[in-house]
VEXZAGU-376955 format. One line per field, with one value per atom (N, C-alpha, C, O): residue number from 0; residue in one letter; chain; atom name; y, z, x. Coordinates in Angstrom, 3 decimals, padded with zeros to 6 digits. Layout:
N
nr	(NUM  ...)
rest	(a  ...)
kette	(A  ...)
atom	(CA  ...)
c2	(Y  ...)
c3	(Z  ...)
c1	(X  ...)
***
This chain:
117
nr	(0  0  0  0  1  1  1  1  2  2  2  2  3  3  3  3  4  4  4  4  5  5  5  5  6  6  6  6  7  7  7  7  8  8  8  8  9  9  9  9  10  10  10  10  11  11  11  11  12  12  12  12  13  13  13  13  14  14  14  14  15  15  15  15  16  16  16  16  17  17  17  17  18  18  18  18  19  19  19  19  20  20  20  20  21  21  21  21  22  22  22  22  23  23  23  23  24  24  24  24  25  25  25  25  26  26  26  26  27  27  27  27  28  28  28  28  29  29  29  29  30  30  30  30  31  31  31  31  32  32  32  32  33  33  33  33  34  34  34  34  35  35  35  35  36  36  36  36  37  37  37  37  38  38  38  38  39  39  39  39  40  40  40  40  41  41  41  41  42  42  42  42  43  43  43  43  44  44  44  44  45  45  45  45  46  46  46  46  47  47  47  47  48  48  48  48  49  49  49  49  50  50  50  50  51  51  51  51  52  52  52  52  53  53  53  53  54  54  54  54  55  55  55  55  56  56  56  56  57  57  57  57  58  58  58  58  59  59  59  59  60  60  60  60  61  61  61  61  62  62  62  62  63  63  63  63  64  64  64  64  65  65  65  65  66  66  66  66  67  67  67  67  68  68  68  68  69  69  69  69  70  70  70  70  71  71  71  71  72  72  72  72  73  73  73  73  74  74  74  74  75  75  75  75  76  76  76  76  77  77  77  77  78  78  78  78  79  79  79  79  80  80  80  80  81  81  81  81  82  82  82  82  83  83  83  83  84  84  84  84  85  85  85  85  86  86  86  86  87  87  87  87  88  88  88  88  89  89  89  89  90  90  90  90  91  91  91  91  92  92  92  92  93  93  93  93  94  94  94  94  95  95  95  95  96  96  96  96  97  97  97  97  98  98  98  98  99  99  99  99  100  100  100  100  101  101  101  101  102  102  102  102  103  103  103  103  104  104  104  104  105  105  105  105  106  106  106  106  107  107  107  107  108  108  108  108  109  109  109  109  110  110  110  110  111  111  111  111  112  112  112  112  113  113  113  113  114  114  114  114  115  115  115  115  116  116  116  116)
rest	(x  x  x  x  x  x  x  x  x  x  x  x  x  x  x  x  x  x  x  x  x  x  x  x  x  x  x  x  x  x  x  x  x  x  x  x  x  x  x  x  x  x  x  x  x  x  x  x  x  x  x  x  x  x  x  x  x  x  x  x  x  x  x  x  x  x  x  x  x  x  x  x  x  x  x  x  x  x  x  x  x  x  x  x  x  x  x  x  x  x  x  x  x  x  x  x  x  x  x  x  x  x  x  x  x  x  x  x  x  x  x  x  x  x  x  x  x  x  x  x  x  x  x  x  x  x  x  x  x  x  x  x  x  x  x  x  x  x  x  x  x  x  x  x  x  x  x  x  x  x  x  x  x  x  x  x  x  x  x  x  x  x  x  x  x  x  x  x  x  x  x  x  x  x  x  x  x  x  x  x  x  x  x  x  x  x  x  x  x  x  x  x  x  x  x  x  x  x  x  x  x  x  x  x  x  x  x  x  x  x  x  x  x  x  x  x  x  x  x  x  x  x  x  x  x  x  x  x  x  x  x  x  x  x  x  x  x  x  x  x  x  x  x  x  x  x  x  x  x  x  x  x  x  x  x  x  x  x  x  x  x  x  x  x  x  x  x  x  x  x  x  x  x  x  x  x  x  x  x  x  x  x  x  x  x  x  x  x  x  x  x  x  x  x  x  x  x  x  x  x  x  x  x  x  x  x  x  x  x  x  x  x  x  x  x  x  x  x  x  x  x  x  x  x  x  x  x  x  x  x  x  x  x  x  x  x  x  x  x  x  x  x  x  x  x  x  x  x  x  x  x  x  x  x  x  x  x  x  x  x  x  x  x  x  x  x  x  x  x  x  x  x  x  x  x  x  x  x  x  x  x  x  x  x  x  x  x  x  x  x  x  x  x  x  x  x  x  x  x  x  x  x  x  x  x  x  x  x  x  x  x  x  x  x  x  x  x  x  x  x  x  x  x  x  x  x  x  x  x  x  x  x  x  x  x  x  x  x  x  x  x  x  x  x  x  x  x  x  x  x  x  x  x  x  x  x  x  x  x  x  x  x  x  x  x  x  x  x)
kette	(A  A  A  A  A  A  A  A  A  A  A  A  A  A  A  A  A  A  A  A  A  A  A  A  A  A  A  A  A  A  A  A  A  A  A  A  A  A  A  A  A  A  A  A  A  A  A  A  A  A  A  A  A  A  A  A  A  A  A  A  A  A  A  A  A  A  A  A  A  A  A  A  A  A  A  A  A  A  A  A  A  A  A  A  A  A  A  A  A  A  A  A  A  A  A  A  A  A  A  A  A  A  A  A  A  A  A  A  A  A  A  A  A  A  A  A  A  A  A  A  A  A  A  A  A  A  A  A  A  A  A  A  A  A  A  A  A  A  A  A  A  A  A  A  A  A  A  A  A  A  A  A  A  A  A  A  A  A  A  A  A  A  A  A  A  A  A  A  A  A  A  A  A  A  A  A  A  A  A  A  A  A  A  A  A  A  A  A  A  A  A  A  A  A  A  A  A  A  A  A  A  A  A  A  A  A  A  A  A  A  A  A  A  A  A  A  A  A  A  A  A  A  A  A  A  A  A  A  A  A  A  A  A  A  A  A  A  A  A  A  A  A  A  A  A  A  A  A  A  A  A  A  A  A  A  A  A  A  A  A  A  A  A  A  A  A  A  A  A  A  A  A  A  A  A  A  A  A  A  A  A  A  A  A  A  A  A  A  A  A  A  A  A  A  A  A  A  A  A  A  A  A  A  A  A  A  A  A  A  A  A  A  A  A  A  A  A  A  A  A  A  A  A  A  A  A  A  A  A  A  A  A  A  A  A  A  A  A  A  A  A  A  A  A  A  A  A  A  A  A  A  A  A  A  A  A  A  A  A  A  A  A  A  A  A  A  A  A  A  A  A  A  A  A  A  A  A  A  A  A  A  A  A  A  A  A  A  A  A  A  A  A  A  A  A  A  A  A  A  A  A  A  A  A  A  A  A  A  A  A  A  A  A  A  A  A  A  A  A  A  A  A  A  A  A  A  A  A  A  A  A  A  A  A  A  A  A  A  A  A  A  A  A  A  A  A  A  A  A  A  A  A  A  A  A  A  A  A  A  A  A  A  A  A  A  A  A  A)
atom	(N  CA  C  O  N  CA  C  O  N  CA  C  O  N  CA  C  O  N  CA  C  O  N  CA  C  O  N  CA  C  O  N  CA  C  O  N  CA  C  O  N  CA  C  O  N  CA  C  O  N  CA  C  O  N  CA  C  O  N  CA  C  O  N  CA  C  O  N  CA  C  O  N  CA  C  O  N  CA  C  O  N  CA  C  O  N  CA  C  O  N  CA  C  O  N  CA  C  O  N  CA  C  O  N  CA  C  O  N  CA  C  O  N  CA  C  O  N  CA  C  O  N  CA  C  O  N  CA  C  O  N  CA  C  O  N  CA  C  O  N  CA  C  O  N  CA  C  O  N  CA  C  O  N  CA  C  O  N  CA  C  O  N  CA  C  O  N  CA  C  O  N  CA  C  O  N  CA  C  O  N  CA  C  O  N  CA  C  O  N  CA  C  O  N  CA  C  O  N  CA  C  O  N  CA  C  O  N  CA  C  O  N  CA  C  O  N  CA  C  O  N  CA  C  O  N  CA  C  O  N  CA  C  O  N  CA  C  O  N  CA  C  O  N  CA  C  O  N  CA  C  O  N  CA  C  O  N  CA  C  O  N  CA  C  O  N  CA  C  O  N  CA  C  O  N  CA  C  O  N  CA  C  O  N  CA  C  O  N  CA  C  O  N  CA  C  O  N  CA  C  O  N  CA  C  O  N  CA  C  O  N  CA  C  O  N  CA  C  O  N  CA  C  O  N  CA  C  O  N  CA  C  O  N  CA  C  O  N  CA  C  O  N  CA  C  O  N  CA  C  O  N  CA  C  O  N  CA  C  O  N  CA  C  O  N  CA  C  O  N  CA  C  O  N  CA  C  O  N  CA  C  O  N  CA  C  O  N  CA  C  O  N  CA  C  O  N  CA  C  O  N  CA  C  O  N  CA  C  O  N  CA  C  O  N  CA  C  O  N  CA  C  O  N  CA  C  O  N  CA  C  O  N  CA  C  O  N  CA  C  O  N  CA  C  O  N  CA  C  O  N  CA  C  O  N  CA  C  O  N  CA  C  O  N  CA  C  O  N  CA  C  O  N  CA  C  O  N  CA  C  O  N  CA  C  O  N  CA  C  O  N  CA  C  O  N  CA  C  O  N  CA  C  O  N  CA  C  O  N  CA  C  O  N  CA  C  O  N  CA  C  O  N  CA  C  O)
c2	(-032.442  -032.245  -031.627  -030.847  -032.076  -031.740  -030.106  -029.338  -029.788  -028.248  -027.000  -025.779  -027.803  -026.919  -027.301  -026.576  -028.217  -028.193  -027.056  -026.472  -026.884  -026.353  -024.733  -023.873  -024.637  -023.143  -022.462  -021.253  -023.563  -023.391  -022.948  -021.806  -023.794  -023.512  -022.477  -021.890  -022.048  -020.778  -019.671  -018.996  -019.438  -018.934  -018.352  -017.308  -019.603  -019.355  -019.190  -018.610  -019.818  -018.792  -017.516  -016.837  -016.818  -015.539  -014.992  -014.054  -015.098  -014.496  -015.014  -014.666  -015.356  -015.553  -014.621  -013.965  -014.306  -014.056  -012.148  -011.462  -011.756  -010.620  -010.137  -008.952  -011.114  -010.661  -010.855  -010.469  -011.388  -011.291  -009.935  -009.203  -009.695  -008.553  -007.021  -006.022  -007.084  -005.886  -006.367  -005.455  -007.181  -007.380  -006.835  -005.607  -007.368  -006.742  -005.080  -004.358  -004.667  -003.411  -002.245  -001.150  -003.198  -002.492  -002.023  -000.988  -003.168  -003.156  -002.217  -002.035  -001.912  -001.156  000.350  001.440  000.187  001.550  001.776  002.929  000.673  001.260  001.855  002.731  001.065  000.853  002.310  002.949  003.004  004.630  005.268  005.895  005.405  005.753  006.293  007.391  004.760  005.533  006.197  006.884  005.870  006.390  008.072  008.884  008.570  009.467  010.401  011.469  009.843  010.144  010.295  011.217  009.612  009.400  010.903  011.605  011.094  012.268  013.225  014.316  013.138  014.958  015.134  016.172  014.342  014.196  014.757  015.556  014.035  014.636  016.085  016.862  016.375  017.665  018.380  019.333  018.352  019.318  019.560  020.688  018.451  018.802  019.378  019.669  019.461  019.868  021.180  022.006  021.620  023.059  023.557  024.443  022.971  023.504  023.375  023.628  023.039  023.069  024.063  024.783  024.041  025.560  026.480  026.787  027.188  028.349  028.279  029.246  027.058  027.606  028.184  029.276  027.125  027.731  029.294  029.959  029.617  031.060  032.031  033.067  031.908  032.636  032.671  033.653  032.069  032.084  032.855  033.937  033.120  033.568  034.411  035.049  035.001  036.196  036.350  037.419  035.304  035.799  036.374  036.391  036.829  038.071  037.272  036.134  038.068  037.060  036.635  035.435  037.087  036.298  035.215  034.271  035.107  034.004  032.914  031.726  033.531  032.205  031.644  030.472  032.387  031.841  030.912  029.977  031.431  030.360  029.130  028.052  029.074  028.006  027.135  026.000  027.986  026.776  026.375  025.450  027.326  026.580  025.359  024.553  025.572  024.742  023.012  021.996  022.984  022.105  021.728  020.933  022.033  021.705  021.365  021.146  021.310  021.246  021.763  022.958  021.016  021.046  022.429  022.849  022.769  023.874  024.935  025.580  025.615  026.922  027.815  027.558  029.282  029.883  031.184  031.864  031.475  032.590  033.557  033.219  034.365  035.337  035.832  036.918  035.116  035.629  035.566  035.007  036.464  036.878  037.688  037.906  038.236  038.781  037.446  037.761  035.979  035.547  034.871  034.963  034.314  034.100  032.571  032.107  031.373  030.185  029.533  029.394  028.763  027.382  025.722  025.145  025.408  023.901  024.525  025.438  023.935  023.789  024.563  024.029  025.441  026.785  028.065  028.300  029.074  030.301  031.507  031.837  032.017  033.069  034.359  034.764  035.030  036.458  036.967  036.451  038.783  039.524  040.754  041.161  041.375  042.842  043.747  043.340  045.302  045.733  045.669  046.255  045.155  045.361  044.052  043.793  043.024  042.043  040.534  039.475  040.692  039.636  039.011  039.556  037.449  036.762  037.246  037.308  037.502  037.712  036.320  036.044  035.606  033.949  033.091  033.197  032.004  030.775  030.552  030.750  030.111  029.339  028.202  028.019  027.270  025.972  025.883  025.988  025.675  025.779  025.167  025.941  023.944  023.504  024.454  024.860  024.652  025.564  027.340  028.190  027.401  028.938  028.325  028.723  027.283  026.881  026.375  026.529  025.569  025.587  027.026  027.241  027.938  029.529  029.565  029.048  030.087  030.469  029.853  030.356  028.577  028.157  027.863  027.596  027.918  028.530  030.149  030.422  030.817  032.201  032.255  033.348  031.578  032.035  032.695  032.982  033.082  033.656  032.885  033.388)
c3	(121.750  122.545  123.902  124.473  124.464  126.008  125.730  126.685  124.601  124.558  124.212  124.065  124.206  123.727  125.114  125.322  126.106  127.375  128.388  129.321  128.088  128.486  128.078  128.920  127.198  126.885  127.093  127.288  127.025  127.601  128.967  129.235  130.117  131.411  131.638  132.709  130.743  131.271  131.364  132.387  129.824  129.483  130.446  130.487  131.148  131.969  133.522  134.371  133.861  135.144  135.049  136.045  133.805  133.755  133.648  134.445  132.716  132.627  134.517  134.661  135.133  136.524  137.237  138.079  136.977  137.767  137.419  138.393  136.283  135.891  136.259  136.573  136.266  136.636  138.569  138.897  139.611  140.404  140.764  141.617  140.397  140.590  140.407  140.932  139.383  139.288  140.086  140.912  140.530  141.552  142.618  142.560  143.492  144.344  144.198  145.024  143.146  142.907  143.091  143.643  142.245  142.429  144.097  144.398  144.902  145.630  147.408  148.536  146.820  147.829  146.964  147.536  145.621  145.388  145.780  145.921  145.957  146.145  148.020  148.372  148.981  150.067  149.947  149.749  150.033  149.986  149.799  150.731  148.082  148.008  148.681  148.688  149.359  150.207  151.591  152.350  151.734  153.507  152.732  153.631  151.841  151.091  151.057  151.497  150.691  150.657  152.283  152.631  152.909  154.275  155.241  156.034  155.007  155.662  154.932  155.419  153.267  153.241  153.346  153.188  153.533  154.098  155.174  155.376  156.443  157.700  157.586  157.815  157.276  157.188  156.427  157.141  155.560  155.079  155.913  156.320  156.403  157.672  159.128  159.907  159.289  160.261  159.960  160.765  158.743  158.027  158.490  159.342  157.913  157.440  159.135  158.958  160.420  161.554  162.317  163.156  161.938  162.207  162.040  162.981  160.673  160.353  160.442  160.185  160.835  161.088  162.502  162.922  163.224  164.697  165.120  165.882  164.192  164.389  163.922  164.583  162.931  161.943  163.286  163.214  164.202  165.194  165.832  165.443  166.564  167.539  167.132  168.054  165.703  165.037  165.377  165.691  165.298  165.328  164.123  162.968  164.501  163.794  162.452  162.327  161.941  160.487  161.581  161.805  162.242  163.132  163.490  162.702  164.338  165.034  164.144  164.464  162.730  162.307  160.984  160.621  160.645  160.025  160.590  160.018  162.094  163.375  163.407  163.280  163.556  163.502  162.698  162.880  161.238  159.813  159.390  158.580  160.107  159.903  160.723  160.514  161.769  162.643  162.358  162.898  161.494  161.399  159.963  159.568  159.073  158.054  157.747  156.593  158.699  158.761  157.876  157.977  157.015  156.102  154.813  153.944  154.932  154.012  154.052  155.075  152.722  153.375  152.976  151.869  153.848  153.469  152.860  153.333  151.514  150.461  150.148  150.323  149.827  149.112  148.108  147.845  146.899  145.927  146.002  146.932  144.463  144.331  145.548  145.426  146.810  148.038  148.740  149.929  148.650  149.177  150.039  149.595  151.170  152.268  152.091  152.847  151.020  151.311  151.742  151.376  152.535  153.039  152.414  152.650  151.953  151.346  150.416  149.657  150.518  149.282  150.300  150.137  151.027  151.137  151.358  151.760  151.078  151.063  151.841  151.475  152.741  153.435  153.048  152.620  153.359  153.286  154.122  154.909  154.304  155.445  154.786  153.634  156.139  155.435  156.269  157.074  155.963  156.335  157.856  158.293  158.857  160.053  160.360  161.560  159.347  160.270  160.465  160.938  160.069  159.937  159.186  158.095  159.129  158.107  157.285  157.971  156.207  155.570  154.513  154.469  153.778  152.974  153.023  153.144  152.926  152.691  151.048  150.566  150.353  149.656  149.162  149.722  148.344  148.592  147.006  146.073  146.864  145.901  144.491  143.569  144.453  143.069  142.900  141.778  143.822  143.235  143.072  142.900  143.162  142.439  141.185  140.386  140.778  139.903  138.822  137.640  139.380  137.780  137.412  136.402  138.603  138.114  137.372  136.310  137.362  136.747  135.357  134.425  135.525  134.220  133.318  132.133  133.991  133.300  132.310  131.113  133.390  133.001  132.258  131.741  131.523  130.766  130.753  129.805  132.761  132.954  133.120  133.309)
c1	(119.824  118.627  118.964  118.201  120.331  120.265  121.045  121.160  121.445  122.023  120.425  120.358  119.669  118.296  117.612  116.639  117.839  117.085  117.988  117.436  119.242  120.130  119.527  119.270  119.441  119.024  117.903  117.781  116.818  115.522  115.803  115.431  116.533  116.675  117.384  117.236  118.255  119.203  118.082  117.962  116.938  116.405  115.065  114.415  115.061  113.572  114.153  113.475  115.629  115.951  116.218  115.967  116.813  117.087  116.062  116.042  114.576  113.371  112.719  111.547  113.010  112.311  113.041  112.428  114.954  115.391  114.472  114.160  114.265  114.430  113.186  113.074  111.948  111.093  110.682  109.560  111.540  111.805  112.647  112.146  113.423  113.818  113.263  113.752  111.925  111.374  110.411  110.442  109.477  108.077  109.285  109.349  110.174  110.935  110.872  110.314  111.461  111.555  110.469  110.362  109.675  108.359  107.627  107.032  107.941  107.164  108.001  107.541  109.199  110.541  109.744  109.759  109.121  109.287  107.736  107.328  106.874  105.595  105.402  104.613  106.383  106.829  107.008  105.975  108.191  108.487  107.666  107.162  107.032  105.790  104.405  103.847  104.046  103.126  103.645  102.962  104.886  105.472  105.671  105.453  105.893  106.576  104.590  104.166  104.284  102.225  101.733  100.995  102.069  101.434  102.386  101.759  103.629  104.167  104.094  104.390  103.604  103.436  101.763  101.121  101.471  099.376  099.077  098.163  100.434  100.562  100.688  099.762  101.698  102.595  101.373  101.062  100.737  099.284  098.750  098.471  098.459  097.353  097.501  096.593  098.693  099.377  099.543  099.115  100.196  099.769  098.337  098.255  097.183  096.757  095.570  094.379  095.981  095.738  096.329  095.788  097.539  098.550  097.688  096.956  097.578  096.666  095.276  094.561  094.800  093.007  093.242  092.861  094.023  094.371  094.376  093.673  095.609  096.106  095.130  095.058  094.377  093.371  092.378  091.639  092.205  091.189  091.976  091.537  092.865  093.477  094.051  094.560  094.385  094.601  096.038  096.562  096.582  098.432  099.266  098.840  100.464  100.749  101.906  102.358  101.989  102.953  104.157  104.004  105.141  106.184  105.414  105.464  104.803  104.001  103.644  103.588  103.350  102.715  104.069  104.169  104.654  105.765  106.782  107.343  106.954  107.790  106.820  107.399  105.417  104.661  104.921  105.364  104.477  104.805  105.834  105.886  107.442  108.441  109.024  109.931  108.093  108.572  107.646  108.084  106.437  105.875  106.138  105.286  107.020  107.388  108.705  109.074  109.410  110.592  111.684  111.958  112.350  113.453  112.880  113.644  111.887  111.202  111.458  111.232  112.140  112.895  111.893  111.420  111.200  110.466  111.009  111.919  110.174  110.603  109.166  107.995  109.499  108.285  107.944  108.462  106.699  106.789  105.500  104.919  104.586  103.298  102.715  101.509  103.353  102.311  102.422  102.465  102.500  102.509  104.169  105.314  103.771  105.502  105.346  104.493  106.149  105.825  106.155  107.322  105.867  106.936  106.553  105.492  107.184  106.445  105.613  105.941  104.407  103.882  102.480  101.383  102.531  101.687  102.130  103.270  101.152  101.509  100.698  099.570  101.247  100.053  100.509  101.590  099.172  099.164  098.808  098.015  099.512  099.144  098.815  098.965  098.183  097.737  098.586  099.424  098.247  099.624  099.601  100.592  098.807  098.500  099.234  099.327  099.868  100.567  099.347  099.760  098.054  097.412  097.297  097.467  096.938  096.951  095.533  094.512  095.465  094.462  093.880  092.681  094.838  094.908  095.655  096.875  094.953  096.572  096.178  095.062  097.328  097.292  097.782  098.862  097.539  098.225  098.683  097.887  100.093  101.010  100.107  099.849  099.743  099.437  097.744  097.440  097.009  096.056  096.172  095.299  097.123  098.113  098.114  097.267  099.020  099.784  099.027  099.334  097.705  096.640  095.755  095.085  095.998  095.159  096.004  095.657  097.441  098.221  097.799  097.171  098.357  097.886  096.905  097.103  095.615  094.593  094.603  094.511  094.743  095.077  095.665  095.432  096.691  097.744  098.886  099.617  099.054  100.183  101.241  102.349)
***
């Protein structure tokens, strides 16, 4: 009898220990999570304050690429489709050096994939 109370108890500290350890887990990963949500929310909006700004004040692609690199930090900016991106937006100029669009990476990315391209 006392080797089956014995096993019961091993049984139900290891099932406590295991499910202690993922509520922990869970909750370090929900922790990041939203800090990980809350700075690229910032960083959008901070984008996307950058270029209404400049779009008013009509600054020139230098001007506004130094802007968005500087408010996006670690984001390296590249150029594909016509558009110059940094992070997860993309502007356009016309040949005069003005911004003419922004766009924002995942709504490219479901045209695209709508389209079929």
């Amino acid at each position: 009898m006392r080797w089956i109370l014995s096993i019961a108890l091993v049984a139900s500290l290891s099932a406590n220990a295991w499910l202690a350890f993922h509520v922990l887990d869970a909750g370090v990963t929900q922790a990041y999570m939203g800090d990980s949500i809350q700075r690229n929310r910032t960083a959008l909006l901070q984008c996307i304050a950058v270029t209404n700004d400049h779009l008013k004040t009509g600054a020139r692609r230098e001007a506004l690429i130094a802007r968005a690199q500087a408010v996006a930090g670690d984001y390296p900016g590249f150029s594909n489709d016509g558009h110059f991106w940094i992070g997860p937006f993309g502007m356009r100029w016309d040949e005069d050096g003005k911004l003419v669009s922004v766009a924002e990476w995942e709504t490219v990315y479901e045209q695209i994939r709508k389209e079929g391209l």
